[in-house]
N, C-alpha and C positions, 0 to 999 in steps of 0.2 A: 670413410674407413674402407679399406681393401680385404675383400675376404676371399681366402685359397681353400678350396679342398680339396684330398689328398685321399686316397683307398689303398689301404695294405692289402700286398701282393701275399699268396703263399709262401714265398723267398723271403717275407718281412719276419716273419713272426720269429719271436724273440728281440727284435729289436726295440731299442731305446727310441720310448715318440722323440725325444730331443735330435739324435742322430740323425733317423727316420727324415725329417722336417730339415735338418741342416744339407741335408744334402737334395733335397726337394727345392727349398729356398736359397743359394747360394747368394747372395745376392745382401742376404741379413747376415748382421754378424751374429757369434755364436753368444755373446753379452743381452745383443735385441732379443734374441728369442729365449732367453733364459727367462727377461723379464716379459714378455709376451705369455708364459707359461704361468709365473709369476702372480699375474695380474687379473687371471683368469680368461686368457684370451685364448687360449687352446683349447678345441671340445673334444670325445674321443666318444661318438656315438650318439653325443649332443649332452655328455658329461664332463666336468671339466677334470681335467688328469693331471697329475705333474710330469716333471721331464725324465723321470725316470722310469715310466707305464713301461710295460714291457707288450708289444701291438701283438695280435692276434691278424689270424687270417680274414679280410675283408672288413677288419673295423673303417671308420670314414673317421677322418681327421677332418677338423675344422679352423683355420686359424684366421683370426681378427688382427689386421693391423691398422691401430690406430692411427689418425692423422699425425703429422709427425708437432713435435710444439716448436714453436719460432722464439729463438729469448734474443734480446738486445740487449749487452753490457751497461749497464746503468752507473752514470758520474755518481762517484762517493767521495767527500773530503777523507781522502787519507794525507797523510804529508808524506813527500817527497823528498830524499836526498839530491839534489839538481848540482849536478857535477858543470855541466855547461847547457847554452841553452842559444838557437836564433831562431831563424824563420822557418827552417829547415831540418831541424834533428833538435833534438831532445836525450842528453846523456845524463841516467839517472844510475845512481849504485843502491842497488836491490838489497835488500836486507835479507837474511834466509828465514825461510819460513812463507816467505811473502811466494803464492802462486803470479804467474806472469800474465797470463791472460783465462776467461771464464773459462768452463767446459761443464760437460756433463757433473751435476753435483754437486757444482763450482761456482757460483755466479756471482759473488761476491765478495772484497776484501784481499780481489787480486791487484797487481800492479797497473791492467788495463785501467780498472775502475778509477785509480786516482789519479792514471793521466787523462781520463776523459774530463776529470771535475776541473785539471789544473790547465788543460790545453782547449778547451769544449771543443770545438767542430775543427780546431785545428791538426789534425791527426789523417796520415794516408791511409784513405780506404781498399787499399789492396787485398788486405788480406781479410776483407769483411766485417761487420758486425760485432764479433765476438774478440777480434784482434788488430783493431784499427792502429797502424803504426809499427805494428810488430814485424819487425825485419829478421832479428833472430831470439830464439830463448836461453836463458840458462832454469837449472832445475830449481823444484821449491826451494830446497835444501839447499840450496847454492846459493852464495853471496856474490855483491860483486856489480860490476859495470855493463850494462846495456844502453844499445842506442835506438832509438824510435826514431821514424821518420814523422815529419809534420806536413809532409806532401808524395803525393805519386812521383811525380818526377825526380825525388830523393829517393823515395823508396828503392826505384827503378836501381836506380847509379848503385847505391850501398849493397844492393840484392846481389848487383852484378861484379863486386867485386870480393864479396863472401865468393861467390860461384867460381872465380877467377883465380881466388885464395891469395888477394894482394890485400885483405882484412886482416889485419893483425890480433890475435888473440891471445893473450896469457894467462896461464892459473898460476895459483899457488896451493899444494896440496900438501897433507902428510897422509903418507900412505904405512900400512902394515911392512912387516919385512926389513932389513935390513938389506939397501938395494947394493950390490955391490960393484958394480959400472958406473964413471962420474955422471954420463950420459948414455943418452940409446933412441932409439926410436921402433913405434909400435906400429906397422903398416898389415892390418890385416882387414878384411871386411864387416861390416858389424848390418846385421839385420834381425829383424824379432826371434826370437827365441821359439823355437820352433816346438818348444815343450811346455813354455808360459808367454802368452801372448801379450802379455802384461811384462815383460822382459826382453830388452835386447841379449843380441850376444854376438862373439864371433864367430860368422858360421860363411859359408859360400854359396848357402841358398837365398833368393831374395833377397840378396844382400848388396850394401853399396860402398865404394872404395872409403877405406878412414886410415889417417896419418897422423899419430901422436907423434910429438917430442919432448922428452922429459931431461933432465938437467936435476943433477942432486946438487941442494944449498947444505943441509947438514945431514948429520946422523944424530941416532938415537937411540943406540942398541937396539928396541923391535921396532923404532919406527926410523924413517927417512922423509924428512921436509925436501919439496922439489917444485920446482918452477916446470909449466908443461905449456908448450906450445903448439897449437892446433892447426891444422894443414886442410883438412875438411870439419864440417860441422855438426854429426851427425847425433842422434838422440843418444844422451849418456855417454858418449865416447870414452871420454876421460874413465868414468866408472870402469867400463866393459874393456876398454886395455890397459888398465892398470889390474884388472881382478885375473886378465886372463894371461898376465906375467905372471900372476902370486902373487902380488904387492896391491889388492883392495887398498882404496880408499877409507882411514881409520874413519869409524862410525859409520859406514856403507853398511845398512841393512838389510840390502839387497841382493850383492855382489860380494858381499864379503860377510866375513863368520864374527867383528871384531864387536867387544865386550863395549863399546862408546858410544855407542849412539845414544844413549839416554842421556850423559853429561853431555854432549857435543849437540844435542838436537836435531842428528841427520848427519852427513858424510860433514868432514873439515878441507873445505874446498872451494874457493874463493876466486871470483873474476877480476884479477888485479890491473891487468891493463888494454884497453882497445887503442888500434890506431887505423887510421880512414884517411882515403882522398875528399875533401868536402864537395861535396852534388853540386856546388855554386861557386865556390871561387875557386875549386882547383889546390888547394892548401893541404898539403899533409897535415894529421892533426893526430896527437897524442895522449891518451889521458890516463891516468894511474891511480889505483885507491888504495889507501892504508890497511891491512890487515884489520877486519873486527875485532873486535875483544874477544868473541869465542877465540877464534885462531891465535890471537897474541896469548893467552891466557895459557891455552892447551901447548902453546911452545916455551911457557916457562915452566911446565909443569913436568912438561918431559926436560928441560934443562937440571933441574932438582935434579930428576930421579936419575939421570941416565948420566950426566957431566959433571 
């Protein structure tokens, strides 16, 4: 365990200990030291204080950080949809709901867990421990097609042609709004949210280049089915330019205001098709999924209402 301490200056007082310590510690994010505070690992004179003390002239801060904990993804029989499958990749269509790989909070009854039980050690460890295989993500809430590699040397190839954008990727969404372009494209930058850290957005700060294409399939007086084709890969893309046209994704309850998400269990947004050079033979390769039932369901439901 590493322990810091820290002495308010006359200039402190009135400060926030959380504040105070965040700009002391750079280094923690502002999540760690909440729950550092949390946990009773902050002292404030050898008292334990919450993060919202307000310091006094010459108090002494004390903060404890514990050692950090190590978790390994652990093999769970979950079953898998295996769309195709060799010695080198692993094309599985994700269910929504289903997390992709563990994380803080998370460490079980993601889709890592059931390819470590159906693939065991055959999985590239590039991307460590927690994400062995994982080349790229789609969101919980998102259904749809992903590829795993089963070796570094695929890894490599497939990483490098996401980077390249000769990875073909398609959605199929309904968004809010009534879109009134048959197509268009959304090319702005999308970096965190600089107001909720917990959110991307489109902004210019710390930001990195993102290229949506969308395509309208129908209308629906307030909503519009569309096919979206992706240019770069970036966290939530889809979401954060379609919210930042005015057309959210129907049941976005992040990015959008829209009354669905409870029927729809999360955004109605779906990974319908990947297409790749194979890492081993060189073969352009294609693959497509059927709409879920959430999705075919909620496009009869607006054919009712709306056609």
């Amino acid at each position: 365990m590493d322990i810091y301490y820290f002495s308010a200056e006359d200039t402190d007082a009135g400060k926030r200990a959380d504040k105070f310590l965040s700009d002391k510690l750079e280094d923690i994010s502002r999540s760690a030291l909440q729950g550092y505070f949390s946990d009773g690992n902050v002292l404030v004179n050898g008292k334990q204080q919450g993060k919202n003390y307000k310091l006094k002239p010459d108090d002494m801060l004390e903060v404890r950080i514990p050692e950090p904990v190590v978790y390994e993804a652990a093999a769970e029989n979950i079953p898998l949809d295996i769309v195709y499958e060799d010695s080198d990749v692993i094309i599985v269509n994700k269910p929504k709901n289903m997390v992709v790989h563990p994380a803080a909070g998370n460490y079980s009854g993601t889709l890592v867990n059931a390819l470590l039980y159906h693939c065991k050690d055959s999985l590239s460890g590039i991307n460590g421990v927690l994400r062995p295989g994982i080349v790229h993500r789609i969101d919980k809430n998102t259904s749809g097609l992903l590829i795993v590699a089963k070796n570094d040397a695929a890894h490599r190839k497939i990483a490098e042609q996401i980077k390249e954008h000769s990875f073909t990727r398609e959605y199929e969404a309904v968004v809010c709004g009534n879109i009134k372009e048959n197509e268009g494209t959304v090319n702005q930058p999308i970096g965190r949210n600089p107001n909720d850290r917990k959110k991307m957005a489109v902004t210019a700060v710390n930001s990195k280049e993102a290229v949506t294409h969308f395509r309208v399939l129908q209308r629906f007086g307030q909503y519009t089915h569309i096919s979206v084709t992706l240019e770069t890969g970036r966290t939530h893309q889809i979401r954060v330019h379609m919210a930042y046209i005015h057309h959210p994704v129907a049941g976005d309850d992040v990015y959008g205001s829209d009354k669905l998400t409870e029927k729809l269990c999360g955004q109605c947004l779906h990974a319908r098709k990947i297409g790749f050079v194979h890492p081993s033979t060189g073969e352009y390769m294609e693959f497509t999924s059927e709409l879920p039932k959430y999705f075919s369901d909620f496009l009869q439901e607006l054919s009712k209402r709306y056609l």
